[in-house]
N, C-alpha and C positions, 0 to 999 in steps of 0.2 A: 960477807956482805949479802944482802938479802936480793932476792932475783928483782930486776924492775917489772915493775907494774904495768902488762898486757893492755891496750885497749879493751873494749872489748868485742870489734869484731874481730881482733887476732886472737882475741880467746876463743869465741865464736868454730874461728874454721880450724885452730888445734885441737880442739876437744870433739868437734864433729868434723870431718872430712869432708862428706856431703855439702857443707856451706861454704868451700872456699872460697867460691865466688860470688860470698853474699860483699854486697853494696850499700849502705844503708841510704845513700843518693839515688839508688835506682827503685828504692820500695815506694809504694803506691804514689804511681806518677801522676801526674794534672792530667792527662788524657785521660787517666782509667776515671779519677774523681769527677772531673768535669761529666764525663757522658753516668756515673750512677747520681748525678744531681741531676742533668737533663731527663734521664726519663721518669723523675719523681711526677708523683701526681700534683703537687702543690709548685715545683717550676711551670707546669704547662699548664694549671690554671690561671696563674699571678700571668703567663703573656697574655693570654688570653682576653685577660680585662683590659691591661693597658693596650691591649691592640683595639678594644670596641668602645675604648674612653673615646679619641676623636669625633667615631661614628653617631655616638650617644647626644655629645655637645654637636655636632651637624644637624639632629634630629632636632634638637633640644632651639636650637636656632631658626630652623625651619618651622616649629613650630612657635614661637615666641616672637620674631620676626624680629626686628634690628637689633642686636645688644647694647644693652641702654645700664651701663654700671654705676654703682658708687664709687666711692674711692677704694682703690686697689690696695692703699699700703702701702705699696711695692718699694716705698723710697727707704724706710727701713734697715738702720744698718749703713747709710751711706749713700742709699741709690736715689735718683730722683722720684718724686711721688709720679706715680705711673696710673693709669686704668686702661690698662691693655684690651678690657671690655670691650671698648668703645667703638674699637677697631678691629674687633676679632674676626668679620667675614671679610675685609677689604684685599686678604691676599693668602695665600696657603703661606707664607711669613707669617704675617698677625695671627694665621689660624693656629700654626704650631706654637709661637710663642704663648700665648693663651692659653694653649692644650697645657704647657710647662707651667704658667703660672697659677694656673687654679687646681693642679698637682702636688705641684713644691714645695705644699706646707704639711699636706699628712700624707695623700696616696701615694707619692716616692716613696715614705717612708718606710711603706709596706714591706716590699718587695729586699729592701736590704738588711731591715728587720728579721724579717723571714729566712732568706738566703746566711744570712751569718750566725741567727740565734738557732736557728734549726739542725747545723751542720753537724757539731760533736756532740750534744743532746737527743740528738735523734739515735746517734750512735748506741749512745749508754741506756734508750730507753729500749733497745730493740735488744741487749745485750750483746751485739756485737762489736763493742771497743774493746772489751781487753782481748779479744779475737785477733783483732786487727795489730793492736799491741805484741801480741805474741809470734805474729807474723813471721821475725818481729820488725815492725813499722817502729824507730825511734819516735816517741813522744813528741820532738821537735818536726823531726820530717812529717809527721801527722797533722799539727795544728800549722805548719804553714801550706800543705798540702792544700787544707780543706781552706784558710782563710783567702789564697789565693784566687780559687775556683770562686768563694762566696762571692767576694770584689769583685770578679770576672763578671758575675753574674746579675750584683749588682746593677753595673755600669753598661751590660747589657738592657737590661732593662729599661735605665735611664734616657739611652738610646733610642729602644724602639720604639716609644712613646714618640718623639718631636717626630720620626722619619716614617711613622704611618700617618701623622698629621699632613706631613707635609704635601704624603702623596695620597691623601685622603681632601685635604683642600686644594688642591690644583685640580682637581675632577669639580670639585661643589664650588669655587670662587674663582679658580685661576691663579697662575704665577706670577706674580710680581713683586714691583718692591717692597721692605717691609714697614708702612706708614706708622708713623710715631704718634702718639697722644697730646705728648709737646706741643706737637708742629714739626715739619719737615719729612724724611722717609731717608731708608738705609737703602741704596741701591741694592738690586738682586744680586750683582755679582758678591758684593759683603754682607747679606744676609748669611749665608750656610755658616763662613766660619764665626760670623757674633755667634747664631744658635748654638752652635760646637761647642763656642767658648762657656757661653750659658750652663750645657749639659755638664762641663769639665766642674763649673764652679757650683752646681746642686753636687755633683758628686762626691767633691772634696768636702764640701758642707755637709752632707750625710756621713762621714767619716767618724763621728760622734754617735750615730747612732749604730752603725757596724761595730764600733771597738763594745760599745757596751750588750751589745746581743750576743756579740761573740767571748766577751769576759761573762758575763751569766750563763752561756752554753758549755761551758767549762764549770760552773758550779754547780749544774743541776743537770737530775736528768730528764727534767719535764719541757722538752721543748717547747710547748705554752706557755712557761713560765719566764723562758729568755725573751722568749718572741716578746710575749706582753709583757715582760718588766722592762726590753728596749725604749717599746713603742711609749707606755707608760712615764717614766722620764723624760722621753724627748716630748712630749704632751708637759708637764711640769714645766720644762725650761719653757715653751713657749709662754704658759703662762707665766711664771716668774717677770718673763718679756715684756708683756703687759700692764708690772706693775711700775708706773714712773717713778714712784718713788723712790727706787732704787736708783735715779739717777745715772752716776756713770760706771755704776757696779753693774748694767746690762753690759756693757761692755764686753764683759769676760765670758757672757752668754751667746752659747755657737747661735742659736736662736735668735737672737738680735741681728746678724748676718748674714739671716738666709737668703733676702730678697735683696741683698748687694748686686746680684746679677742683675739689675735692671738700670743699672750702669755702662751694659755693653749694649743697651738698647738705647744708646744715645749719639746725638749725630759726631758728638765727640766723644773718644772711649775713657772715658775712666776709670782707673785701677784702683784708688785709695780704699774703699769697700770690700774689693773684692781680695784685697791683701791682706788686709787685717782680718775677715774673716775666715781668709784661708789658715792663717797663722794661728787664729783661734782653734777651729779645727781639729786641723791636724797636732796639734800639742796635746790637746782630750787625748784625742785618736790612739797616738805614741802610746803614752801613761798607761791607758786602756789595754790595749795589744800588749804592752810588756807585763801586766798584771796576768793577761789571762795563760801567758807564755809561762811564767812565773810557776804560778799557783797549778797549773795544771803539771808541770814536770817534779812536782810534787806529790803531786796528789794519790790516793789508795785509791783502783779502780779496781771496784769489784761488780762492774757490773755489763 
């Protein structure tokens, strides 16, 4: 009978001594990844902007003097037609909402774009992934290592956008409640968690352009090339979104469902939008992530 077939970190620590107590769970942890993504120059730029976006639109208002919008859109997918414009100095509420909605169509986009096409392309551009590989960091434990941190970082992002609004408009407007365009207002106590909700539901909605930054960072090593072939697509789906002729074929477009969130800016909360666009979503997202999980444990890295 033929001997059975070793893993291979039992091959690993038989044939070297030195590694018996390798772990391939304990190789390159979310702490080590996270803080060599914090102190890249392109994390601490991308806060930077969205920390001076609020300050910008404060300027921008101070000098222009009342905000006087068109139509926002915003209904889109589900949600009621909104101009959050209208009201955007009345409350550091309406200021942060604003801050999100005149965001939520491309400059979110940035930052997850960025953060997930950048992560294993940057790698192979700098030639330290098969480094990393020979560690050795299993393949697996490497791309969800890195796609964890990306999300993390994401979703950070997404974050401190509304929460330096917040407390960027309660200095320049005041706190209170958050007035609706409709008619009526979301008392202060249920502003924070609608805005939350809000932030959860771009995030989930950006999940389409994460899976495809992070499947093209797996295929290339030009991080330019992930970044903007993301950002690139998610720009096409929108437009695709704008053609009505496609009728109820937007449907199936994550894009069509971006601005579902403006459903929880209503005096009643509505979910119908913001489910189906989650479902839209994250079904991309899935497909996406298991393509690039795929195709990279495959893959010749020679570089």
């Amino acid at each position: 009978m033929s001997a059975p077939v070793q893993p291979p970190e039992a091959r690993l620590a038989s044939e070297h001594p030195e590694a018996a107590g390798y772990r391939a769970g304990r190789t390159l942890p979310l702490r080590v990844e996270a803080m060599r993504q914090l102190r890249r120059r392109r994390t601490l730029l991308m806060g930077g902007v969205l920390t001076a976006l609020p300050f910008i639109l404060i300027i921008a208002f101070a000098i222009g003097g009342t905000p006087d919008g068109e139509d926002g859109g915003g209904g889109r997918g589900g949600g009621s037609r909104i101009n959050l414009m209208d009201v955007a100095t009345e409350s550091a509420a309406n200021f942060a909402a604003t801050s999100l909605f005149v965001s939520a169509g491309f400059l979110l986009v940035i930052p997850v774009a960025l953060f997930c096409g950048d992560t294993v392309a940057s790698e192979a551009s700098w030639s330290s992934l098969r480094y990393l590989l020979a560690a050795p960091v299993p393949r697996v434990r490497l791309l969800w290592s890195k796609l964890v941190v990306a999300l993390g970082f994401s979703l950070a992002a997404m974050v401190l956008l509304p929460v330096v609004a917040l407390a960027a408009g309660t200095a320049a407007y005041g706190w209170g409640p958050l007035k609706l365009p409709t008619g009526g207002a979301l008392s202060a106590g249920d502003t924070v968690p609608r805005l939350a909700l809000v932030v959860a539901f771009i995030f989930v909605s950006q999940l389409v352009t994460a899976g495809l930054a992070f499947w093209l960072s797996t295929k290339t090593d030009a991080p330019l090339g992930a970044v903007g072939g993301a950002v690139f697509l998610t720009i096409v789906g929108n437009v695709l979104d704008a053609v009505t002729a496609l009728g109820s074929w937007r449907d199936f477009l994550p894009a069509h469902w971006q601005f579902a969130w403006a459903d929880a800016l209503q005096p009643q909360l509505e979910w119908g939008g913001m489910i189906k666009g989650a479902a839209v979503s994250v079904t991309y997202a899935l497909i996406l992530f298991a393509l690039a999980f795929r195709g990279f444990s495959r893959k010749d890295i020679v570089s």
